[in-house]
N, C-alpha and C positions, 0 to 999 in steps of 0.2 A: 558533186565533184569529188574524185577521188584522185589523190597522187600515192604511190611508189617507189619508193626507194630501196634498190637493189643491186647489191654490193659487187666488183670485181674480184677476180680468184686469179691467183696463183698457183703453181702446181711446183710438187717439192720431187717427184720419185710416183713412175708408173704412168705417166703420159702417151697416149695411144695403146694401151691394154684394153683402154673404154669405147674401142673401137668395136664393132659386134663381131665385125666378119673375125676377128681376132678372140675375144673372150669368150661365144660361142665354142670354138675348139679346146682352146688353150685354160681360158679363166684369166681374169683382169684382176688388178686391185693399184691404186694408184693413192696416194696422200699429196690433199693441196688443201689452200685453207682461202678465205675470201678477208680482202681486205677493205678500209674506210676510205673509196674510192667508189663512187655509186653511180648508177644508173638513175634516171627519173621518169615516170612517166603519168601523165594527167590525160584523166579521160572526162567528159562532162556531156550528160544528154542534151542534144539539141530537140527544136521543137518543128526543123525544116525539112524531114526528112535528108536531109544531105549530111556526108561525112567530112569534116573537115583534117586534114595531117598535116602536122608541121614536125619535120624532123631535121634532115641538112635538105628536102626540099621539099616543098607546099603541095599540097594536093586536096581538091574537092572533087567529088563525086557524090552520085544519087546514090541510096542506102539499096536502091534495086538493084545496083548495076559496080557491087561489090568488086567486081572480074575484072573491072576496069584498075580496079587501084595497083600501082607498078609495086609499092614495098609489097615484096615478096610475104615476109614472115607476118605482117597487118592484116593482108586481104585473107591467105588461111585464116587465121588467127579468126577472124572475124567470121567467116564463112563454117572453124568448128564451133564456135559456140551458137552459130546462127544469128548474128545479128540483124536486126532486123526494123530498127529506130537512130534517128537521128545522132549526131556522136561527135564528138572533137575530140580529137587524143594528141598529144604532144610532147615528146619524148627532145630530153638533155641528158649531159652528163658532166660530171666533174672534170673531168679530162676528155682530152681528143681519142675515141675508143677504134674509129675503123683501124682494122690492122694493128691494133697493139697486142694481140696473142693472150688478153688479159678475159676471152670468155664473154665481151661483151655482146655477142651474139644472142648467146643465151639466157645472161641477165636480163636483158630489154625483153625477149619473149617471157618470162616466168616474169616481170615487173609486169607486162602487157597484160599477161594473165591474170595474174594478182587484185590489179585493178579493175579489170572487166568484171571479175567475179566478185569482187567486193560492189562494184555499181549496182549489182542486180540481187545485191543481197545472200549470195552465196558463200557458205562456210566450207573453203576447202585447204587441205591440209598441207602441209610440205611436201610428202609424198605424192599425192596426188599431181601439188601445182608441177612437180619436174617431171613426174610421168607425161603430163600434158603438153608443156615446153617440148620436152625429146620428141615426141612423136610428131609434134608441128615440123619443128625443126630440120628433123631427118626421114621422114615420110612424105610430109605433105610440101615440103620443100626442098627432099631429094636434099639435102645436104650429106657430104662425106666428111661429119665428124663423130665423137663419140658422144656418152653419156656425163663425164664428170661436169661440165660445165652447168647446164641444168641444175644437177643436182647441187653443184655448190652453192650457186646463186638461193637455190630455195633454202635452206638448211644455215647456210654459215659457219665461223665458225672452222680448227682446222680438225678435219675428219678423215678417218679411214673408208674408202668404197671400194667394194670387193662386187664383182658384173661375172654373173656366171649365165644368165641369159638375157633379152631382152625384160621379162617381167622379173628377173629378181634381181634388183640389185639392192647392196644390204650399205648402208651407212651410219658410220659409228661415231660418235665425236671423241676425239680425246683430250681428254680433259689434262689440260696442263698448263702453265703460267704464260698466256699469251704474250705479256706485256714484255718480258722477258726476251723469247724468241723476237717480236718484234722489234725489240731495240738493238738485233746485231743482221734487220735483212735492209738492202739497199737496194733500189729500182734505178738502173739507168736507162732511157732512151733512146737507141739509136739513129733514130731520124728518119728510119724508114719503115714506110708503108705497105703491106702487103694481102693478097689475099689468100688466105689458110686454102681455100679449095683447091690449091694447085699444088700444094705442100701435101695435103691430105689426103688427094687422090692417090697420088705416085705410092705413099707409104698406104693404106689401104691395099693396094694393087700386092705390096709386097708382102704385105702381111695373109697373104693367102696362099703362096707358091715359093717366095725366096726364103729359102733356108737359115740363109745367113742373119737376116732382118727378123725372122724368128727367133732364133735364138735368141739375139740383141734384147729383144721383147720379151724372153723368156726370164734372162738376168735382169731386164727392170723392172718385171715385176717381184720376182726376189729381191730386190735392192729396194723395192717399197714394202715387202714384209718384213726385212732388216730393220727399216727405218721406224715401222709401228715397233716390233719390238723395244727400241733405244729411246722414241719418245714416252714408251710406258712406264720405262723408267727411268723418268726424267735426266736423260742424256743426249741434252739435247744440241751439244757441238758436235751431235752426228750429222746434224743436217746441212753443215758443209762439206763430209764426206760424202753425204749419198748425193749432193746438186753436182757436183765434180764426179761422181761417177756416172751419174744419170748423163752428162751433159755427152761423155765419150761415146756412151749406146747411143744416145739421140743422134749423133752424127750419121749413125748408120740406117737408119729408116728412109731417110729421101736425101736426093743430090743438091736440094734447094733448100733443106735447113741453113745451111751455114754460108756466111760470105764473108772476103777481107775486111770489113768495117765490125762485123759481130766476133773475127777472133780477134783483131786488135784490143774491142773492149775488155774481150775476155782477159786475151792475155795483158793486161795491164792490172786489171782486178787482180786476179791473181797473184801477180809479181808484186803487187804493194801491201796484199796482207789478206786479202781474201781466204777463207778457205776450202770455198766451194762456188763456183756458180754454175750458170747456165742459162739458153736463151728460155724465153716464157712463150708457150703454145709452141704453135704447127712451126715456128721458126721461119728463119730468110730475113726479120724486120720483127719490129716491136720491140720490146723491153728485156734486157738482163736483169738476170736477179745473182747478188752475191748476198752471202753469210759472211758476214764481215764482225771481229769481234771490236767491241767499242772504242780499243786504246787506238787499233788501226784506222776505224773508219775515215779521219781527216786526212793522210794519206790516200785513200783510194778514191776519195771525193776532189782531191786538189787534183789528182794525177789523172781524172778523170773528168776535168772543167769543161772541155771540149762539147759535152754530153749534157743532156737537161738530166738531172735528178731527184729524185722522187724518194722524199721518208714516209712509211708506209705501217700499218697499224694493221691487225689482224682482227677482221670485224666477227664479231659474237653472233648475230643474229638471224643473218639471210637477209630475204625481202621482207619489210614490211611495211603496211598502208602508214601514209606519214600525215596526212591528212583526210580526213571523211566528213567533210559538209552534207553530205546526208541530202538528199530530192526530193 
């Protein structure tokens, strides 16, 4: 029996650069970092030929009849590595993840991963494990999203990724006082749920032919090579400059980022001491993120009671096996 734990990400500057149909032409490079908010997933050989899934809903099938299994990213998943013996997997998480923009898409696949390849005694690397994830994800499940998510989840930790095609993408970590950054970000919740695919698509579309939304993409990806610069040396109350500029371009990639409940949030962050935020992923629902500096934070937490909030920690490590009882 093997469990997984693997981490959520945040994104600080260059979200939707990791798109291909975009970084292919243009070049991507985006800075997010994964925080102590996890994914889990347990997998255990059965001796019945049958596959058992419990996630938000139950499912048995014969191990023959793979094709059957409705979770999308499982039945791939299962199908590229060839499974082909008995299996229970069963996936939680710390928090409520559909719809929270927080990547957990990806994490649960590169967790999925992780532990299959750890069941069958396979040594496979960071690299690898989110090369693997991406192409489940976005090939064999036709998803229209990018690469960062993947790659956070495997790696951890907050890092520079620079996508100039699909096989190169380069990933850096920067090294600097996590604990620090982490005690001036704030998570609040909106209350709403959404699906990224309909966010993702529109801006994808745009990102191939509108000029405008090019552009947009073209200053955040400079506004994420700004950002690497100022974290390299450690200045790092940039990072509420570039969420407040990041947060203005993002408005302009799709008509379903933004709604009256997420600029209310915003603008109330802001007005009590924030210095930067923005919503987290494809937008419309999920979580704000503010840089808020310590003296303010109880101000923007009172003035923002309405909202469930979230103190968040910048996780070190990516995914890894959290337990291995060994078969």
């Amino acid at each position: 029996m093997i469990i997984t734990k693997t981490p959520l990400r945040i994104t600080f500057t260059g979200g939707g650069s990791d798109i291909p149909s975009y970084f292919e032409k243009h070049g991507g490079h985006c800075i997010n970092a994964t925080i102590n908010k996890y994914v889990y997933v347990l997998v255990k050989r059965r001796d019945d030929n049958k596959i058992y899934l419990k996630y938000s809903e139950n499912e048995v099938v014969d191990v023959y009849n793979i094709d059957d299994i409705k979770h999308d990213f499982i039945r791939e998943t299962l199908k590229y590595l060839e499974v082909d013996y008995g299996l229970e997997i069963i996936n939680w998480a710390d928090i409520p993840t559909k719809g929270s923009g927080l990547g957990s898409s990806g994490s649960f696949l590169v967790g999925l991963l992780h532990a299959l390849h750890s069941l069958e005694g396979n040594d496979i690397n960071k690299e690898m494990l989110a090369q693997q994830a991406s192409y489940i994800e976005m090939v064999l499940c036709n998803k229209p999203i990018g690469y960062q998510d993947q790659y956070a989840a495997s790696y951890g930790g907050l890092n520079k990724l620079t996508f100039k095609n699909m096989s190169d993408v380069t990933v850096e970590n920067i090294d600097i006082n996590y604990d620090l950054i982490s005690d001036n970000l704030l998570l609040f919740y909106t209350g709403i749920t959404r699906e990224s695919s309909s966010v993702l698509t529109e801006q994808k579309e745009k990102l191939k032919y509108n000029k405008d939304v090019i552009k947009s993409m073209k200053l955040n990806v400079e506004l994420s090579k700004w950002l690497s610069e100022k974290l390299n040396t450690y200045q790092y109350d940039s990072i509420g400059y570039a969420l407040k500029t990041n947060w203005e371009l993002k408005k302009n990639f799709s008509s379903n980022i933004i709604n009256e409940k997420i600029e209310k949030i915003y603008d109330i962050g802001i007005s009590e001491g924030a210095s930067g935020g923005k919503i987290i992923g494809a937008g419309g629902g999920g979580y704000v993120l503010f840089y808020v500096n310590k003296s303010k934070q109880d101000r923007v937490i009172n003035a923002l009671s309405d909202y469930s909030f979230m103190k968040i920690n910048i996780d070190k490590y990516g995914s890894r096996v959290l337990l291995n009882l060994g078969e």
